[in-house]
N, C-alpha and C positions, 0 to 999 in steps of 0.2 A: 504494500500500500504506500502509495507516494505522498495521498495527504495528510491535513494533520487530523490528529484522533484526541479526543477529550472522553476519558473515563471514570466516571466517580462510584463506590460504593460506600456503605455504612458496613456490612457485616458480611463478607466475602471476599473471594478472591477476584482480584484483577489482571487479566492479564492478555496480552496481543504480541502478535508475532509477522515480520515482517514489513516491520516501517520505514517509512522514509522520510515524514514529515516532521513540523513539532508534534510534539506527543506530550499529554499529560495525564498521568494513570495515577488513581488515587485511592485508596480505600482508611475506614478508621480500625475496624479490626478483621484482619485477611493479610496476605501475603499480596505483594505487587510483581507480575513477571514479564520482562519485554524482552523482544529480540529485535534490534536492528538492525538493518539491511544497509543503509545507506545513514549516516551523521552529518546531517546537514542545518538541523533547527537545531533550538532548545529542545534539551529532553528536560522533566520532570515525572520524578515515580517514586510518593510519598506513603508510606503507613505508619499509624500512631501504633499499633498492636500486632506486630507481624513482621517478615522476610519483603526483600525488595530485592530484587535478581534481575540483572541485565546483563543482555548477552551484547556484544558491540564488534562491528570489522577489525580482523587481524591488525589491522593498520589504523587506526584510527587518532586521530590529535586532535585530542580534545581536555578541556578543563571540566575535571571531576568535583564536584562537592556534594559530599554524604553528610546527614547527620539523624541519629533515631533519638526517641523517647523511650522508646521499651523496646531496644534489641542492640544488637550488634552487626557491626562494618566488618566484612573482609572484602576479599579482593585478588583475585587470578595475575592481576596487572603487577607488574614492578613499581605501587604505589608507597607512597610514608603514609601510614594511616594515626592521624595524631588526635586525641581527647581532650576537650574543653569542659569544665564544667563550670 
């Protein structure tokens, strides 16, 4: 999908595969899960109670910013993942 997609839930999982546009995928308690094709917008993919998994091009240059309420940040990429509180 090339354009952009807006996803919101209350109590579920979110999740789309194959984008290309802005994307913003949301949920308050569920897991958020995208796969992008192509990085070319803003991505955003938020949850207050839950996992947030993006998949992204081998190659991609991009600026990353993660932060939860109730979970935890990893990360596949050669990132510094650093905590604020």
């Amino acid at each position: 999908m090339s354009g952009d997609v807006e996803a919101n839930a209350v109590n579920g999982q979110v999740s789309a595969r194959g984008l290309g546009g802005e994307i913003h995928l949301s949920t308050v308690n569920g897991s958020v899960k995208a796969t992008v094709n192509q990085l070319r917008r803003p991505v955003s993919l938020k949850s207050t109670n839950g996992s947030v998994t993006v998949a992204l091009p081998r190659e991609v240059n991009a600026d990353i910013s993660a932060d939860t309420l109730n979970g935890g940040i990893s990360t596949d990429f050669d990132l510094k993942v650093k905590k604020n509180f």
